[in-house]
C-alpha positions in Angstrom: 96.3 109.7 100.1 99.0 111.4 101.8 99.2 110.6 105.6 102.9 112.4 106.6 102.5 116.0 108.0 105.9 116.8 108.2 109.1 114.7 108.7 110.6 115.3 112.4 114.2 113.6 111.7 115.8 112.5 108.7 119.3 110.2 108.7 120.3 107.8 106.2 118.7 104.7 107.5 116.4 106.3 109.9 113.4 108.8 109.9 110.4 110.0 111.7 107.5 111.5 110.5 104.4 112.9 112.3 100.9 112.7 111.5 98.2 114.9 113.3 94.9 113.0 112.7 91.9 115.6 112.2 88.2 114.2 113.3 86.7 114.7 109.6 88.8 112.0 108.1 87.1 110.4 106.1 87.9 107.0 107.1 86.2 107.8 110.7 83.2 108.0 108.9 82.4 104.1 109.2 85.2 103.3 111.9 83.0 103.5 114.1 80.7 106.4 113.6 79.8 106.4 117.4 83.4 105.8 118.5 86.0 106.7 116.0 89.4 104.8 115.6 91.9 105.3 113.6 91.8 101.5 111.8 95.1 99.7 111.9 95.5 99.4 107.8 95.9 103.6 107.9 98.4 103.2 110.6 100.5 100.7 108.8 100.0 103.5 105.9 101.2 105.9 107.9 104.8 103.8 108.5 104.9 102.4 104.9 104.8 106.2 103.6 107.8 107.3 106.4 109.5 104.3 104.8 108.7 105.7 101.0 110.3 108.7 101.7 113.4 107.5 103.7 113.8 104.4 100.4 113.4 107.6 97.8 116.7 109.2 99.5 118.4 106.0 99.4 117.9 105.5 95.6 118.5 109.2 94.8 122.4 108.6 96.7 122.4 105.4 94.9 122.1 107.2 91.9 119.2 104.9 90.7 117.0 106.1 87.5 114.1 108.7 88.5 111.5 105.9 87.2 112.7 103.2 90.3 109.8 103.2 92.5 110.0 101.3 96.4 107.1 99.4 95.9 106.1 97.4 99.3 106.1 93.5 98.8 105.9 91.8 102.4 104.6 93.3 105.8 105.3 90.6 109.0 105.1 90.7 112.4 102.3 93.4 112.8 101.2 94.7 116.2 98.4 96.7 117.4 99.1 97.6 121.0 96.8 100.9 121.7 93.8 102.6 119.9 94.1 105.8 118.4 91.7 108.3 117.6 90.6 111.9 116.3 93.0 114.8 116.6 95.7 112.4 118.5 98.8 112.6 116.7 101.3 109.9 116.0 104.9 109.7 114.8 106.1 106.7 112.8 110.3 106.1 113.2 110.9 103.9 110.8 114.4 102.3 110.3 116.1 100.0 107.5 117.6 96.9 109.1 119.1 95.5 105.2 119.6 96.0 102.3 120.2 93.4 99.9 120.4 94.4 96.0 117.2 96.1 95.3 115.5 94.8 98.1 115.6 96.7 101.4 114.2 95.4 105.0 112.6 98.6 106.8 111.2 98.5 110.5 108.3 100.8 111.9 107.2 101.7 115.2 104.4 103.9 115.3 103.9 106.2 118.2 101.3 108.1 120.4 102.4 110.5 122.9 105.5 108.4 123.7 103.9 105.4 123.8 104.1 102.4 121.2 100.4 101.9 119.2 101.8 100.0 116.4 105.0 97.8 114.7 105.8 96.4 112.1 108.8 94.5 109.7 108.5 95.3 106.0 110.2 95.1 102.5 110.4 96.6 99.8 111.8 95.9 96.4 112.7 98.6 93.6 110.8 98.0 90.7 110.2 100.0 87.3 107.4 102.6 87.5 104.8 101.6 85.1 104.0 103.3 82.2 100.8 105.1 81.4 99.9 102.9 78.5 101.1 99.6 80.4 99.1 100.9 83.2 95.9 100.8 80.4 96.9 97.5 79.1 95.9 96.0 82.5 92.5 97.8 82.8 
């Protein structure tokens, strides 16, 4: 489920990335079928994926092995401030505060036409990519 349109800016520890919601999502469907929101979860999706992309620039200048995956291992201080719904369009600029061996601290603040709908404090640590046959070990 890939939730970034396109990526607005792109530094070393910062990026934004905007997502133009469409009214046939299919997440609408149930949330709420008479008054759609975008639900908060997708929202935090939104962020975490800016994040993925910013952490897979940071391992590729670290040099790190191709099968090093950011996987996401703590999400605090959440905050919903604002609804958000069909065809609105957000931006997520998501920033890394630390860094600390294979563990980096990431920030997202998720936007609506300038205004704040969403933040959030999250971490992620680089881990292995699982194998195919591990992966069907652990069905």
């Amino acid at each position: 489920m890939l939730l970034i349109d396109e990526i607005v800016e792109a530094g070393q520890q910062r990026i934004v990335c905007r997502k133009q919601f469409q009214p046939d999502e299919f997440f609408f469907q149930g949330h709420y079928p008479d008054s759609p929101l975008v639900p908060g979860i997708i929202l935090c999706e939104v962020g975490l994926q800016a994040g993925a992309i910013l952490l897979s620039q940071q391992l590729a200048d670290q040099q790190l092995p191709a099968d090093q995956v950011p996987i996401v291992t703590r999400m605090n201080n959440v905050k919903f401030k604002r609804m958000v719904g069909p065809t609105d369009t957000v931006e997520a600029d998501v920033s890394i505060t630390e860094q600390l061996a294979g563990v980096f601290f990431l920030s997202a603040r998720i936007r609506c036409q300038q205004q704040l709908v969403a933040s959030f404090d999250f971490a992620c640590t680089v881990m292995q990519r699982p194998t195919e046959a591990a992966a069907e070990t652990h069905e």
